[in-house]
C-alpha positions in Angstrom: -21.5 34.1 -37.2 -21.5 35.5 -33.7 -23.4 31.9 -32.6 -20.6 29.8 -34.8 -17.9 31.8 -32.5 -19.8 31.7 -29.2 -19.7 27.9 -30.0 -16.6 28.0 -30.7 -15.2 29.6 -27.6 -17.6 27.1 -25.3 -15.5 23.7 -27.0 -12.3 25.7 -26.3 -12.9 26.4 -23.2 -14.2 22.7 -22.3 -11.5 21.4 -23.7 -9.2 23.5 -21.9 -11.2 22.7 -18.4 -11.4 18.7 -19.4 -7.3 19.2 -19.8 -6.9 21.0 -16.2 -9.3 18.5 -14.4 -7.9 16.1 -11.7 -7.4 13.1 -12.2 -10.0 10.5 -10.8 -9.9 7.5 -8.6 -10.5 5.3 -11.5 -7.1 6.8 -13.2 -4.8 6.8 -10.3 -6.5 4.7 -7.3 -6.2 5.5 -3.3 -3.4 7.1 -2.0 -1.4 4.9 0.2 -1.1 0.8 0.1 0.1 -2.0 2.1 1.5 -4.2 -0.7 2.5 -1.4 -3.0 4.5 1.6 -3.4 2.5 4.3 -2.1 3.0 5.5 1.6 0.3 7.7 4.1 0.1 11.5 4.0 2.5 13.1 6.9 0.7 13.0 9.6 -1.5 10.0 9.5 -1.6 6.5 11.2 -1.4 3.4 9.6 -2.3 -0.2 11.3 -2.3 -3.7 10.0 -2.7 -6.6 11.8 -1.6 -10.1 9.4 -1.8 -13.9 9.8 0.8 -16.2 7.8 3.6 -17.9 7.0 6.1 -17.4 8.8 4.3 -15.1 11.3 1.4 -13.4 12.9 2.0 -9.8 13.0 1.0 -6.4 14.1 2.9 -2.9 12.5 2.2 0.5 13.5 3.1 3.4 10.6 3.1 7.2 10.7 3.1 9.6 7.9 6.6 11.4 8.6 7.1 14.1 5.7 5.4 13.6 1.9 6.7 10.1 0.3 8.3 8.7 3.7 6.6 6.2 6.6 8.3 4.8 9.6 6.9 2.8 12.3 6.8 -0.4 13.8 5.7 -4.7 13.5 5.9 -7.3 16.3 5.1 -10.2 15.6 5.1 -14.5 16.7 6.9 -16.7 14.5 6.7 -20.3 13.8 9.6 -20.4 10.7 12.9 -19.6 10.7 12.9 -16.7 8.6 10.4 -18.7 5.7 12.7 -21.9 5.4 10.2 -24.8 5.1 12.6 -27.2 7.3 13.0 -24.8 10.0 10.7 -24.4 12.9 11.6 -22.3 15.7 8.5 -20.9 17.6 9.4 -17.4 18.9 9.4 -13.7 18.9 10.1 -10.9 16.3 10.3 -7.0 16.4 11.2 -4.5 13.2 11.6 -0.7 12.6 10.0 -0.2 9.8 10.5 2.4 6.9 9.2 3.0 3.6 10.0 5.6 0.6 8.4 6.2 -2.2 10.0 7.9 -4.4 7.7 7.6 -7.7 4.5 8.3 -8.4 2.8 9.0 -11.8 -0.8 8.3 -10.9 -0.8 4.6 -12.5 2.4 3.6 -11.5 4.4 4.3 -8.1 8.1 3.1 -6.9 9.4 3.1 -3.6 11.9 1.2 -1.1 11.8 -0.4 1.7 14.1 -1.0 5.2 13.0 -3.1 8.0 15.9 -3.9 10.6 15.1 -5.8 13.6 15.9 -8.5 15.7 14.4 -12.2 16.2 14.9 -14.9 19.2 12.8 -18.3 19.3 13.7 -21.8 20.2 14.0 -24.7 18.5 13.7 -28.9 19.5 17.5 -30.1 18.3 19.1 -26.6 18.6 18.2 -24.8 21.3 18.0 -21.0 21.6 18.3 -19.2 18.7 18.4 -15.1 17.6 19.7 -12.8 15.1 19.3 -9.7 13.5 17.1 -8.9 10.2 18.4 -6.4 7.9 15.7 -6.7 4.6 15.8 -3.9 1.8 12.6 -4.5 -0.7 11.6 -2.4 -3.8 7.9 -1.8 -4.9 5.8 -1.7 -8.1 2.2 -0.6 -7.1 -0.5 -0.4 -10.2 -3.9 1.2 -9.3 -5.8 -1.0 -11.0 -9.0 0.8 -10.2 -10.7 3.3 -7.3 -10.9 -0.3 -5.0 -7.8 -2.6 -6.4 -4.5 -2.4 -6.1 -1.4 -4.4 -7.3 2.0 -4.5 -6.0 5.2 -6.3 -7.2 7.9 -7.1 -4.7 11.6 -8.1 -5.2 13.0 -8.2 -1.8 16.3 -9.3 0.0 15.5 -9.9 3.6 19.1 -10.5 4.7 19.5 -12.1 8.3 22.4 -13.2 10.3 21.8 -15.7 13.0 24.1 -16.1 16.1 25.7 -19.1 17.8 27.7 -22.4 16.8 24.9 -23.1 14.6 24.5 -19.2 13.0 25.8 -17.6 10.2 24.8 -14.9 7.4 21.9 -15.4 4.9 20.8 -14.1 1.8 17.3 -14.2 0.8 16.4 -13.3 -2.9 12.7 -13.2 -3.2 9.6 -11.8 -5.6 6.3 -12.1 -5.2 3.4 -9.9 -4.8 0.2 -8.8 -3.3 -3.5 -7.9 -4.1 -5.8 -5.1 -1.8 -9.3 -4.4 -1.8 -10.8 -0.7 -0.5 -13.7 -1.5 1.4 -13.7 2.3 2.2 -10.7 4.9 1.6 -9.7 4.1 4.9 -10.2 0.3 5.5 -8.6 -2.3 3.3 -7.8 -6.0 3.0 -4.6 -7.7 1.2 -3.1 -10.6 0.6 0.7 -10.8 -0.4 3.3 -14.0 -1.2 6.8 -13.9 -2.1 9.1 -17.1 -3.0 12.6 -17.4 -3.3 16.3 -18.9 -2.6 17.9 -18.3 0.5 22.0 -18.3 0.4 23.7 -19.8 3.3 27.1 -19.2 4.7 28.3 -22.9 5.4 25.0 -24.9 4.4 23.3 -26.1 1.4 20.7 -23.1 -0.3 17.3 -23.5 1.1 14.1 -22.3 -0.3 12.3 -19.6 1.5 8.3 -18.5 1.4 6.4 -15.9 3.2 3.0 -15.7 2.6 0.2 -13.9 5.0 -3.0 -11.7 4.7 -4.5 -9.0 6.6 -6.3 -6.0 7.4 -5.3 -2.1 7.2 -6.7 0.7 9.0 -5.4 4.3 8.8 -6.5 6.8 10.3 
């Protein structure tokens, strides 16, 4: 009898301790992203560095307090803001901030705001700038201890100046795929695809597409 109950109190109490352990890695994945949801730990750096469509870019992101980011991405752009028909070689610059405000090990939500301004120059029209004002929302899945998914719906709303300018309306989705190489290094890829609705013109389709490399430190 006093075996049976010794036995007894050992599956209790290891089933009490498998209840109160951590979750691992495999369950709920690193703990930051590029493509997702989940933001750096206050206090900590974050660099990218991307080649795509419609830019090449650099950002700059610090941990500010648990579950917000803000930095910085500058950047040379060859596309008007993703529309196809558009090339205007120039220069781009964006605050950047991030919230998450969701996280259940699995699954994570966040926002995201990235004002800024753009100037390049185009063959027929000349000089051309404006002002980005994009709001996104994020889905990030941990897949596993090394993956991640996000899913993006985003509305990167710009207005452009001049005789030719006027406000646009972006509605895009898409997503993006990283890979850990270490808990500190990762590579992504990411697309999005969408409408853009223009004040005075016809709609135009818009794409941004790009991959990368993030370091945080």
């Amino acid at each position: 009898m006093k075996r049976r109950a010794l036995l007894a109190t050992c599956l209790l109490a290891c089933a009490a301790f498998a209840e109160d352990a951590p979750p691992t890695l495999e369950e709920t994945g690193q703990t930051w992203s590029v493509v997702g949801a989940r933001t750096i730990a206050p206090g900590a750096n974050l660099v990218t560095g991307e080649l795509g469509y419609p830019a090449i870019s650099a950002s700059y992101v610090r941990g500010v307090v648990p579950g917000l980011n803000l930095g910085a991405r500058v950047g040379f752009i060859y596309g008007l803001e993703g529309l196809l028909t558009d090339t205007v070689p120039g220069l781009k610059a964006q605050a950047l901030l991030k919230f998450r405000f969701y996280d259940s090990g699995r699954l994570s939500l966040g926002v995201t705001f990235e004002p800024g301004f753009f100037v390049g120059d185009s063959y027929l029209q000349g000089t051309r700038g404006g002002i980005n004002l994009p709001v996104g929302f994020r889905l990030g899945i941990a897949a596993s201890s090394a993956l991640a998914i996000g899913i993006q719906v985003e509305l990167p709303m710009w207005f452009e100046f001049g005789a030719f300018g006027g406000f646009n309306l972006p509605i895009l989705s898409g997503g993006g795929v990283e890979y850990f190489l270490t808990s500190s290094f990762a590579v992504y890829a990411k697309a999005r695809i969408g409408p853009t609705i223009r004040t005075g013109r016809p709609t135009q389709v818009a794409f941004d597409a790009g991959a990368g490399v993030a370091y945080r430190f």
